[in-house]
Gaussian input, Z-matrix of N, CA and C with variables (Angstrom, degrees):
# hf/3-21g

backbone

0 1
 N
 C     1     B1
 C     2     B2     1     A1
 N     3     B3     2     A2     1     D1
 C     4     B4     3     A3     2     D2
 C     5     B5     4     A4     3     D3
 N     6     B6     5     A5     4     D4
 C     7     B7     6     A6     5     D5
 C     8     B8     7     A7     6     D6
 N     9     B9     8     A8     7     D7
 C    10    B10     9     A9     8     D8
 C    11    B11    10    A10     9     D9
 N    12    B12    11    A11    10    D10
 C    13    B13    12    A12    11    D11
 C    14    B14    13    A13    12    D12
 N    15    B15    14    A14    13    D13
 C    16    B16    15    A15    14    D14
 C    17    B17    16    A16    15    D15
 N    18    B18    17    A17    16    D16
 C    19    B19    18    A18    17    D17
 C    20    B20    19    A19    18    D18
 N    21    B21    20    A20    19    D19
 C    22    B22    21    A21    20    D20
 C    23    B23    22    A22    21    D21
 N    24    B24    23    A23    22    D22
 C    25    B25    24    A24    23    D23
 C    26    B26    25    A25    24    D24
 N    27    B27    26    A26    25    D25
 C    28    B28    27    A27    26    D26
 C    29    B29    28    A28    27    D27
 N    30    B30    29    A29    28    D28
 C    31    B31    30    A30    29    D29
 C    32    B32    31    A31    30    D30
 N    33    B33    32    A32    31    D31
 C    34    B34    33    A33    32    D32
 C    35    B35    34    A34    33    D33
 N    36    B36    35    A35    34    D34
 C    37    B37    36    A36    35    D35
 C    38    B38    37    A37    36    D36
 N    39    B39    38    A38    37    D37
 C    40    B40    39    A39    38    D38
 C    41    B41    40    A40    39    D39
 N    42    B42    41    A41    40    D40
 C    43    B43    42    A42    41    D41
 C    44    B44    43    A43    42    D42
 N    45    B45    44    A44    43    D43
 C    46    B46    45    A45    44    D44
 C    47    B47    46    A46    45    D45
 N    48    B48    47    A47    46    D46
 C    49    B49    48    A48    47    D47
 C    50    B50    49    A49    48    D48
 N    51    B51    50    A50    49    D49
 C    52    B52    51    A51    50    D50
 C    53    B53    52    A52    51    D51
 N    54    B54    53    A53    52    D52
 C    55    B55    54    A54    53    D53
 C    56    B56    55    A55    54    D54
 N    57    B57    56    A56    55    D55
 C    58    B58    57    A57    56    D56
 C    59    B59    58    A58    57    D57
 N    60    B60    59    A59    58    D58
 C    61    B61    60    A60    59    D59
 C    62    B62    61    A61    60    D60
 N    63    B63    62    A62    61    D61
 C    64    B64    63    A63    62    D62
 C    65    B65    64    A64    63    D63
 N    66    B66    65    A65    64    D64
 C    67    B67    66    A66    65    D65
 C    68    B68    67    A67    66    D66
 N    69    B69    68    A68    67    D67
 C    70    B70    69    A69    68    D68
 C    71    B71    70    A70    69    D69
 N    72    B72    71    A71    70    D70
 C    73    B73    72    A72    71    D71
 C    74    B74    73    A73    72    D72
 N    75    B75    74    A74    73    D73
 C    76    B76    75    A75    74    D74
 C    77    B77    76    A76    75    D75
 N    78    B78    77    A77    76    D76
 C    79    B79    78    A78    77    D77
 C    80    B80    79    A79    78    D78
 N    81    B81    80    A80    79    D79
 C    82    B82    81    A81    80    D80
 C    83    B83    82    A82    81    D81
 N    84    B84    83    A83    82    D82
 C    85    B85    84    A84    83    D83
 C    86    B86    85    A85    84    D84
 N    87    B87    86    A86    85    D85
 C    88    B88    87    A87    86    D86
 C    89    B89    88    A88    87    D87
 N    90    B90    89    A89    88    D88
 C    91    B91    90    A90    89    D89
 C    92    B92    91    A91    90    D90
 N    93    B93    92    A92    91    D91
 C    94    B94    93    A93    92    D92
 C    95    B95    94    A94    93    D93
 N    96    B96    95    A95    94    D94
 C    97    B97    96    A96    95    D95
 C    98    B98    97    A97    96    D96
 N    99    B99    98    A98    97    D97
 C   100   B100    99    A99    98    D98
 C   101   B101   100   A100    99    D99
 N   102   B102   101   A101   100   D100
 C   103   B103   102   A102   101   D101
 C   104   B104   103   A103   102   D102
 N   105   B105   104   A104   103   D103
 C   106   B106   105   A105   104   D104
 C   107   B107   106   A106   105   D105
 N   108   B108   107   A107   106   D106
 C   109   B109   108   A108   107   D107
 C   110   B110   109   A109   108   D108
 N   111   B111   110   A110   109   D109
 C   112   B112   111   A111   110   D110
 C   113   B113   112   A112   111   D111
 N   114   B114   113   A113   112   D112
 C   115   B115   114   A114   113   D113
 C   116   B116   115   A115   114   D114
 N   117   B117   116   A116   115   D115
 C   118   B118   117   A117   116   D116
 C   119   B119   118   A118   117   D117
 N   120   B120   119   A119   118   D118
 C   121   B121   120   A120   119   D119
 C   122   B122   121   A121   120   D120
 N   123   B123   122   A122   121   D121
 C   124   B124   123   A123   122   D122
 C   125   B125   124   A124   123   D123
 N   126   B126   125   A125   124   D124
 C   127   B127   126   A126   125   D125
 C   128   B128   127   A127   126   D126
 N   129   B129   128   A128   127   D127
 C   130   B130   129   A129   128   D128
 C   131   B131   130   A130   129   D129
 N   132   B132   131   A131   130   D130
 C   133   B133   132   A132   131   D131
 C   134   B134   133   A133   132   D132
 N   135   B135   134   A134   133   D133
 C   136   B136   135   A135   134   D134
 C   137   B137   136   A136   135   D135
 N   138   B138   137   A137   136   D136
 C   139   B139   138   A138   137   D137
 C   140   B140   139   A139   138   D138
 N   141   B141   140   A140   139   D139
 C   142   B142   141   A141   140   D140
 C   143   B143   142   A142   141   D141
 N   144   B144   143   A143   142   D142
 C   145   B145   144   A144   143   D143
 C   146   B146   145   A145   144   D144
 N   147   B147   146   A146   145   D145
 C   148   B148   147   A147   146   D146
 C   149   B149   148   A148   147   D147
 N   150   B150   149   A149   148   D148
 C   151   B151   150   A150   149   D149
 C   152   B152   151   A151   150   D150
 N   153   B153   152   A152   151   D151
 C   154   B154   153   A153   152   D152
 C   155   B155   154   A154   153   D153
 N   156   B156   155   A155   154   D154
 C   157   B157   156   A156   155   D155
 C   158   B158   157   A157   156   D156
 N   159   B159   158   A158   157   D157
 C   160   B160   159   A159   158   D158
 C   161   B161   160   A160   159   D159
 N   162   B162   161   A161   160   D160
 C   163   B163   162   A162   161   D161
 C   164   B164   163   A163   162   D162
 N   165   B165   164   A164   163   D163
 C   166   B166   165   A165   164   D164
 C   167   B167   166   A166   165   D165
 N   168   B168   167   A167   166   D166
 C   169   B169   168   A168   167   D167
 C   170   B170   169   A169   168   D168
 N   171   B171   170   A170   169   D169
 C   172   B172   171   A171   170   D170
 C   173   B173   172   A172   171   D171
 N   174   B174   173   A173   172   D172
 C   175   B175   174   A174   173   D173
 C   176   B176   175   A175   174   D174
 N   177   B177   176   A176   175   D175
 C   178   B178   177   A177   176   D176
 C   179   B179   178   A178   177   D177
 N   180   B180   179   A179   178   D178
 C   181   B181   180   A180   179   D179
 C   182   B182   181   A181   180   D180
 N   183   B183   182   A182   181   D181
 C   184   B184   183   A183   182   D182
 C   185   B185   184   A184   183   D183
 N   186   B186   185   A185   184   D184
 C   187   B187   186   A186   185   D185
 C   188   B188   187   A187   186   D186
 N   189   B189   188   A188   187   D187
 C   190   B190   189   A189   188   D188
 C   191   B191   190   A190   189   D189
 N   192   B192   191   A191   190   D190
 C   193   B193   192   A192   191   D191
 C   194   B194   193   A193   192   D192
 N   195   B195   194   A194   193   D193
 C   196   B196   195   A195   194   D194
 C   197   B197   196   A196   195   D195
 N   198   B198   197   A197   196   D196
 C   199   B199   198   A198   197   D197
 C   200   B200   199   A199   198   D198
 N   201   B201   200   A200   199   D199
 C   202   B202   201   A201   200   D200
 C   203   B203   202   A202   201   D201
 N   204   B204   203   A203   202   D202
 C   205   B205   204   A204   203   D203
 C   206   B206   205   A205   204   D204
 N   207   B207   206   A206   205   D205
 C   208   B208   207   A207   206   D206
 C   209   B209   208   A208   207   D207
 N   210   B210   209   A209   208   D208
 C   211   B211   210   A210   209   D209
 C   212   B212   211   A211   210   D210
 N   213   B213   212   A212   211   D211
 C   214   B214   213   A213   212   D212
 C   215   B215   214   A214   213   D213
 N   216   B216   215   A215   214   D214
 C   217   B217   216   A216   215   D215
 C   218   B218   217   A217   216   D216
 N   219   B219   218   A218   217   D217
 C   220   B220   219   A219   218   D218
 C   221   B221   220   A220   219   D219
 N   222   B222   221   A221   220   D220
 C   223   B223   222   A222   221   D221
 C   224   B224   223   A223   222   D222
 N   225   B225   224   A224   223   D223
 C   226   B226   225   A225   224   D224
 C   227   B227   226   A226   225   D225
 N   228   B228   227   A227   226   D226
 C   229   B229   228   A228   227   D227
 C   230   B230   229   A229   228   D228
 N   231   B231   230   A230   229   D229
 C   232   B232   231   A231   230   D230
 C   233   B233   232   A232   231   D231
 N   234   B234   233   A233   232   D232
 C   235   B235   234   A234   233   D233
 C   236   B236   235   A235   234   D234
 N   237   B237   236   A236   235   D235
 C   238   B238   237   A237   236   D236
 C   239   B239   238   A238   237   D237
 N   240   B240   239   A239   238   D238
 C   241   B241   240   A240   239   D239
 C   242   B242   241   A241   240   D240
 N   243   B243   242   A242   241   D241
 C   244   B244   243   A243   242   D242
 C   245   B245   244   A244   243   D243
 N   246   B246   245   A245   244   D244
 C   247   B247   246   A246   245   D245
 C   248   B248   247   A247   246   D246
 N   249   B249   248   A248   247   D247
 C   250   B250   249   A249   248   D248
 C   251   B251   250   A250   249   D249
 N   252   B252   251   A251   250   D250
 C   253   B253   252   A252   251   D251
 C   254   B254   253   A253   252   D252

   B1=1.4413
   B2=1.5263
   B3=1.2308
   B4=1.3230
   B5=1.8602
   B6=0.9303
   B7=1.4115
   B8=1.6584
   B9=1.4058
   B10=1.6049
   B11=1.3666
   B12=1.8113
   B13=1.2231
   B14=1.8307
   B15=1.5190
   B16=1.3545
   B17=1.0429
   B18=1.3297
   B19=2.1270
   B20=1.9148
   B21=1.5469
   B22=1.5049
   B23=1.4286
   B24=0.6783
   B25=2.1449
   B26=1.4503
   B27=1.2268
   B28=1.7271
   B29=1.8037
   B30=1.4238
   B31=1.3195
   B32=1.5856
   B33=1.5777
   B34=1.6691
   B35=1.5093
   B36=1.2533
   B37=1.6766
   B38=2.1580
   B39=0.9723
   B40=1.9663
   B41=1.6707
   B42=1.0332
   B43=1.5680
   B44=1.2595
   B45=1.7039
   B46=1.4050
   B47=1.3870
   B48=1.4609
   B49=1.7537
   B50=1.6994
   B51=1.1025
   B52=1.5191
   B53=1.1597
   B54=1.4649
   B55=1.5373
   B56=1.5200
   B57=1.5269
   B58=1.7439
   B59=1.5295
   B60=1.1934
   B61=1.8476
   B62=0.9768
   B63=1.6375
   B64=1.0421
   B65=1.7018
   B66=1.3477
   B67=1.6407
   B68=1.7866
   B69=1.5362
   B70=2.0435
   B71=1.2793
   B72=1.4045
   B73=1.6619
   B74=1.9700
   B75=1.0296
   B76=1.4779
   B77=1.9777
   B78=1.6744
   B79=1.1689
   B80=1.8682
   B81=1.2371
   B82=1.2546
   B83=1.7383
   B84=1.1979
   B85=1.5347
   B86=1.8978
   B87=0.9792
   B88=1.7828
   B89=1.3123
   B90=1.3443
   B91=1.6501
   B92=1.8248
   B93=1.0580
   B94=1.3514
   B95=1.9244
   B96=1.3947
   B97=1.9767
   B98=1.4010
   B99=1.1327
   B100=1.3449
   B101=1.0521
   B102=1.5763
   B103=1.7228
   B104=1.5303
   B105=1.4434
   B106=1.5715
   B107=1.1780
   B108=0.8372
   B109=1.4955
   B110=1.5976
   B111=1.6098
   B112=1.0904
   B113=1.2993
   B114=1.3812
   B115=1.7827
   B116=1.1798
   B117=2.1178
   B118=1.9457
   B119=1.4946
   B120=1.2832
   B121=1.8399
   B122=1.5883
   B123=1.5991
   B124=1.8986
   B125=1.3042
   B126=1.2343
   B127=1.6546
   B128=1.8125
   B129=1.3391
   B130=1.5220
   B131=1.0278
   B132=1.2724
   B133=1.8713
   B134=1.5604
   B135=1.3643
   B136=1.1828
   B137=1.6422
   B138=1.5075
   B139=1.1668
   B140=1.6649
   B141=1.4268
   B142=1.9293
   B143=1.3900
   B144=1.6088
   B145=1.2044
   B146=1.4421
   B147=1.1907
   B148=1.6546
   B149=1.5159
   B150=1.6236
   B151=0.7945
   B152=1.2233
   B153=1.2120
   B154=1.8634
   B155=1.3393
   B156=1.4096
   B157=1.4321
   B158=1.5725
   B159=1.4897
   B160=1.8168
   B161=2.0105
   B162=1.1045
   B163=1.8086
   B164=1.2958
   B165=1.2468
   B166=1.6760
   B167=1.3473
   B168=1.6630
   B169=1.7069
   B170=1.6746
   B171=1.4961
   B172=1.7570
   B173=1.7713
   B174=1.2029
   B175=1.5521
   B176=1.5092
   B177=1.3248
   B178=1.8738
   B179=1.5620
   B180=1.3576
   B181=2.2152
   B182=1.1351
   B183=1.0042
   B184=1.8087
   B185=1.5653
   B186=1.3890
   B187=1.3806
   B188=1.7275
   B189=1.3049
   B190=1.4806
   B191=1.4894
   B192=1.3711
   B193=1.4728
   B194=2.5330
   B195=1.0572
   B196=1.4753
   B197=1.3989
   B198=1.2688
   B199=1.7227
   B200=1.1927
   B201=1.3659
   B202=1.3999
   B203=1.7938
   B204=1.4220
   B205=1.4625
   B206=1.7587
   B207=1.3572
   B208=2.0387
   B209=1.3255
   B210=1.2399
   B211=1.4596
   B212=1.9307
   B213=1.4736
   B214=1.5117
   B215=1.4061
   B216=1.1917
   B217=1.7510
   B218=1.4528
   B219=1.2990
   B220=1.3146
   B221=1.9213
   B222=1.4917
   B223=1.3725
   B224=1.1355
   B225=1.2540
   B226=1.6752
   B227=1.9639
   B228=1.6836
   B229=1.3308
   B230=1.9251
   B231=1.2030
   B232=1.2447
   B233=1.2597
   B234=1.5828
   B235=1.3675
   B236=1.4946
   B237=1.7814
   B238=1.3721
   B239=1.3986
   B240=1.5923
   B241=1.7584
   B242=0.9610
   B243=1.6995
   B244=2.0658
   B245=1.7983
   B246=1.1051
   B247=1.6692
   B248=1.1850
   B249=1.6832
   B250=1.5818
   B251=1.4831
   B252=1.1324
   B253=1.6883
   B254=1.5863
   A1=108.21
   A2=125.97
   A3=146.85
   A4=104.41
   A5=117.53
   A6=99.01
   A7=144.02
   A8=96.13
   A9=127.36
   A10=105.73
   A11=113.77
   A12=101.47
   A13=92.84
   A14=121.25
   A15=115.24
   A16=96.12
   A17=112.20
   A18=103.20
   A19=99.90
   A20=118.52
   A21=115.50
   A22=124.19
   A23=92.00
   A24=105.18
   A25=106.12
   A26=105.47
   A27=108.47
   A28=100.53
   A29=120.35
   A30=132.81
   A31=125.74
   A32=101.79
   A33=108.96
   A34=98.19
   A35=126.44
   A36=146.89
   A37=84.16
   A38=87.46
   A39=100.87
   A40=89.68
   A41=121.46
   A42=107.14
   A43=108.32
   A44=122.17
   A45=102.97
   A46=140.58
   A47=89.92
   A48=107.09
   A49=97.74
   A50=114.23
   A51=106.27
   A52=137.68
   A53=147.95
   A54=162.78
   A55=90.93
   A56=111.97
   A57=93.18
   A58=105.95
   A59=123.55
   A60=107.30
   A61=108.85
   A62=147.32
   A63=161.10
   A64=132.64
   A65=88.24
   A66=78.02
   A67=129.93
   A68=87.78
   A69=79.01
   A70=130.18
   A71=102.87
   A72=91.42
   A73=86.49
   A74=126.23
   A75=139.22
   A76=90.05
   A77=109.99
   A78=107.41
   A79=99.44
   A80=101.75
   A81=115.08
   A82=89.49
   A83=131.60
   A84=121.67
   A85=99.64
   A86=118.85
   A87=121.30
   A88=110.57
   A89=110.00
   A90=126.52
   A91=122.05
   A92=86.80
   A93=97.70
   A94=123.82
   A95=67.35
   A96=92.63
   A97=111.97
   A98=127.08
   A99=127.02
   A100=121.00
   A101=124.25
   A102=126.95
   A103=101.84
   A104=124.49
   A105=100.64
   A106=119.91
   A107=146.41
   A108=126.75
   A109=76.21
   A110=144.27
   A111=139.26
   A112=118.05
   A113=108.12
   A114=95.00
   A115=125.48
   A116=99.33
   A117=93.82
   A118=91.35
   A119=113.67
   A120=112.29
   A121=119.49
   A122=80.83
   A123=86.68
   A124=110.63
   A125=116.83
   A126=119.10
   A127=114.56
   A128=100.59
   A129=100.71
   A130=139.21
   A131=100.89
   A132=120.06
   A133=89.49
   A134=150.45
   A135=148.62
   A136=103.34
   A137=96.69
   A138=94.96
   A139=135.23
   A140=116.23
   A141=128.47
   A142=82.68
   A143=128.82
   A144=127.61
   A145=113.34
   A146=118.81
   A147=127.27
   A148=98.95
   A149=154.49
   A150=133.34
   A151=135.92
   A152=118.61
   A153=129.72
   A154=98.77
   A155=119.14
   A156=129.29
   A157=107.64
   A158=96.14
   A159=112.92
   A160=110.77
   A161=100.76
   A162=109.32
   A163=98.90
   A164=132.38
   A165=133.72
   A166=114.63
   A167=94.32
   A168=101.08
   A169=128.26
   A170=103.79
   A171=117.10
   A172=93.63
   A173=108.36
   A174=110.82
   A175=103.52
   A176=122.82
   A177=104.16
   A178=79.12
   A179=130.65
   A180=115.58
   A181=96.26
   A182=116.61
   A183=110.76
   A184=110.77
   A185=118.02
   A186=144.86
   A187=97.52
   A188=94.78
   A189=85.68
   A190=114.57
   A191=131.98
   A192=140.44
   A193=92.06
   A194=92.46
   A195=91.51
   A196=108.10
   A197=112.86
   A198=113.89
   A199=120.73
   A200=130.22
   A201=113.08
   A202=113.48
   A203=128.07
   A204=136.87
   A205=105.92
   A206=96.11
   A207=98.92
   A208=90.37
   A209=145.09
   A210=139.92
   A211=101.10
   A212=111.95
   A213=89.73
   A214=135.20
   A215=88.96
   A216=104.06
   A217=116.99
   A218=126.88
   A219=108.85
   A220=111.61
   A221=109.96
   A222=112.24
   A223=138.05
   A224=135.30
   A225=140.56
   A226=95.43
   A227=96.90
   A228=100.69
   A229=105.98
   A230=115.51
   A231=112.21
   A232=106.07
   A233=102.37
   A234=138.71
   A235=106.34
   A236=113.40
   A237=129.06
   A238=127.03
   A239=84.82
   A240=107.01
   A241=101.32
   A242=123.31
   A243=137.04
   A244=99.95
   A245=130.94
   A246=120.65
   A247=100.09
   A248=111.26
   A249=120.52
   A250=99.79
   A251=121.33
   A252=132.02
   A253=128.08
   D1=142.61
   D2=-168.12
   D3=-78.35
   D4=143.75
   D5=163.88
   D6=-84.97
   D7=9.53
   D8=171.37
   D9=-80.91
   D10=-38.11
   D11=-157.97
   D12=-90.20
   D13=-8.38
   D14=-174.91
   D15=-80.64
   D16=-45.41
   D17=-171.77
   D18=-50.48
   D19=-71.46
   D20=164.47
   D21=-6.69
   D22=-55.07
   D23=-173.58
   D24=-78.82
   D25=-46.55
   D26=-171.18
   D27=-69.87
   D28=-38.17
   D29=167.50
   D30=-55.70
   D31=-27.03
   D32=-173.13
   D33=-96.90
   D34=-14.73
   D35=-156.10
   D36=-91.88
   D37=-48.98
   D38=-164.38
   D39=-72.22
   D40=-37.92
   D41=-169.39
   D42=-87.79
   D43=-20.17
   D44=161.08
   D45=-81.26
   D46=-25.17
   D47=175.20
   D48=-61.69
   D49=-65.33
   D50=159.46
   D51=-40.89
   D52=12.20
   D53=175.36
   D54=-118.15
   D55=-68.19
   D56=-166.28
   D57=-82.51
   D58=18.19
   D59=154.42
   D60=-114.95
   D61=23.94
   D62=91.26
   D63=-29.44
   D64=-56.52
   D65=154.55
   D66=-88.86
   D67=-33.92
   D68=152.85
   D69=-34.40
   D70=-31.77
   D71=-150.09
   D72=-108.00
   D73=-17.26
   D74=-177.09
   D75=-66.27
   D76=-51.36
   D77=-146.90
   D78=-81.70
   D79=-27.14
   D80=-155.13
   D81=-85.38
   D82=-31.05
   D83=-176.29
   D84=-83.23
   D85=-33.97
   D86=-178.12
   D87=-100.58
   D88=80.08
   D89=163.49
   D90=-76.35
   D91=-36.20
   D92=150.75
   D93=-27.26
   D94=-81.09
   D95=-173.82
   D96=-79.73
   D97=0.81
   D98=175.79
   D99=-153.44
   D100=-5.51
   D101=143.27
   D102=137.04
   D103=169.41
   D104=142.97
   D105=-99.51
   D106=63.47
   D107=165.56
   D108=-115.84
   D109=-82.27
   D110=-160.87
   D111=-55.65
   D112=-14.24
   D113=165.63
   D114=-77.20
   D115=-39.85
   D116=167.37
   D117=-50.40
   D118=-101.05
   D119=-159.48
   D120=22.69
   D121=-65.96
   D122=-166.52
   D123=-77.39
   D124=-27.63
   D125=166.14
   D126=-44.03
   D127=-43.58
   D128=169.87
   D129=-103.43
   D130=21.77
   D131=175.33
   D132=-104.72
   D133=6.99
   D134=-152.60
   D135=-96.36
   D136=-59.86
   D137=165.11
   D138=-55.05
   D139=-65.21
   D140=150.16
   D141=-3.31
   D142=-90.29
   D143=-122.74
   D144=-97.08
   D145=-12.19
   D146=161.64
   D147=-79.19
   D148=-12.31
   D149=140.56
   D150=-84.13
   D151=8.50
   D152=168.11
   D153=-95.92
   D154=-5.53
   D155=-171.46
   D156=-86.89
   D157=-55.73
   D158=168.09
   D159=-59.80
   D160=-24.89
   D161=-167.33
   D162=-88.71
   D163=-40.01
   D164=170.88
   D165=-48.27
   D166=-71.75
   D167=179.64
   D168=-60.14
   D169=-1.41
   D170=172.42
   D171=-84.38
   D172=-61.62
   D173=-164.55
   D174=-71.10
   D175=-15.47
   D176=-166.50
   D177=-91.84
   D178=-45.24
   D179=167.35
   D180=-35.30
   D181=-76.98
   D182=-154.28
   D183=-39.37
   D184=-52.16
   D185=-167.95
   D186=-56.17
   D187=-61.27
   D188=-164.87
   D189=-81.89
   D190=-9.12
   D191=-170.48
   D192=-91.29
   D193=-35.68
   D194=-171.22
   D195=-64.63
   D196=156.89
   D197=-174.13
   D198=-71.63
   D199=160.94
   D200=172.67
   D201=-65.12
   D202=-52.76
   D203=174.98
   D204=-29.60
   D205=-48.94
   D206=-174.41
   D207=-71.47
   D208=-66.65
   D209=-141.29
   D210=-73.87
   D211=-30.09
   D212=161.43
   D213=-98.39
   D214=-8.65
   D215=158.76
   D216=-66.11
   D217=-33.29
   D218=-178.46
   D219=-111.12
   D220=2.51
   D221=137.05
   D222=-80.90
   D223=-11.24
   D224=-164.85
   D225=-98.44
   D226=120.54
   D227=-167.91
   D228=-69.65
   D229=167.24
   D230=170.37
   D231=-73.28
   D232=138.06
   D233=145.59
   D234=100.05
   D235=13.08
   D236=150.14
   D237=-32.58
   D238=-74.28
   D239=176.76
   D240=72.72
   D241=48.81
   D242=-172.88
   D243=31.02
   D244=34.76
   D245=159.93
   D246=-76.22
   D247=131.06
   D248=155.56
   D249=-66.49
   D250=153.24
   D251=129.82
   D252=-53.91

């Protein structure tokens, strides 16, 4: 893997974790409009997901500060030897 395409992924990874703790927190304040039972729910996915929130933004640093040579070296499975198919 390229290291464009890790920053990419680590970036598309951040915008979803960001949608569903966004809608957590949308669903979990309007019980009303979406019941309670699914507002507790999302009330306690709040936490889960503000820490996948903190765990992204550690690994997309790491990701993007690491070289490109390490980042396909430690994606390229053994016994590849970086050949595409």
């Amino acid at each position: 893997m390229k290291k464009h395409e890790a920053v990419e992924q680590m970036d598309r990874m951040g915008e979803q974790i960001n949608g569903l703790h966004a809608s957590a927190w949308n669903t979990a304040l309007h019980p009303t409009e979406f019941g309670w039972a699914k507002s507790l729910f999302s009330a306690a996915t709040i936490p889960v997901l503000s820490f996948a929130s903190i765990g992204h933004m550690v690994g997309s640093a790491v990701v993007r500060q690491t070289s490109p040579e390490i980042i396909e070296k430690v994606t390229e499975f053994p016994g590849e030897g970086g050949k595409k198919p």
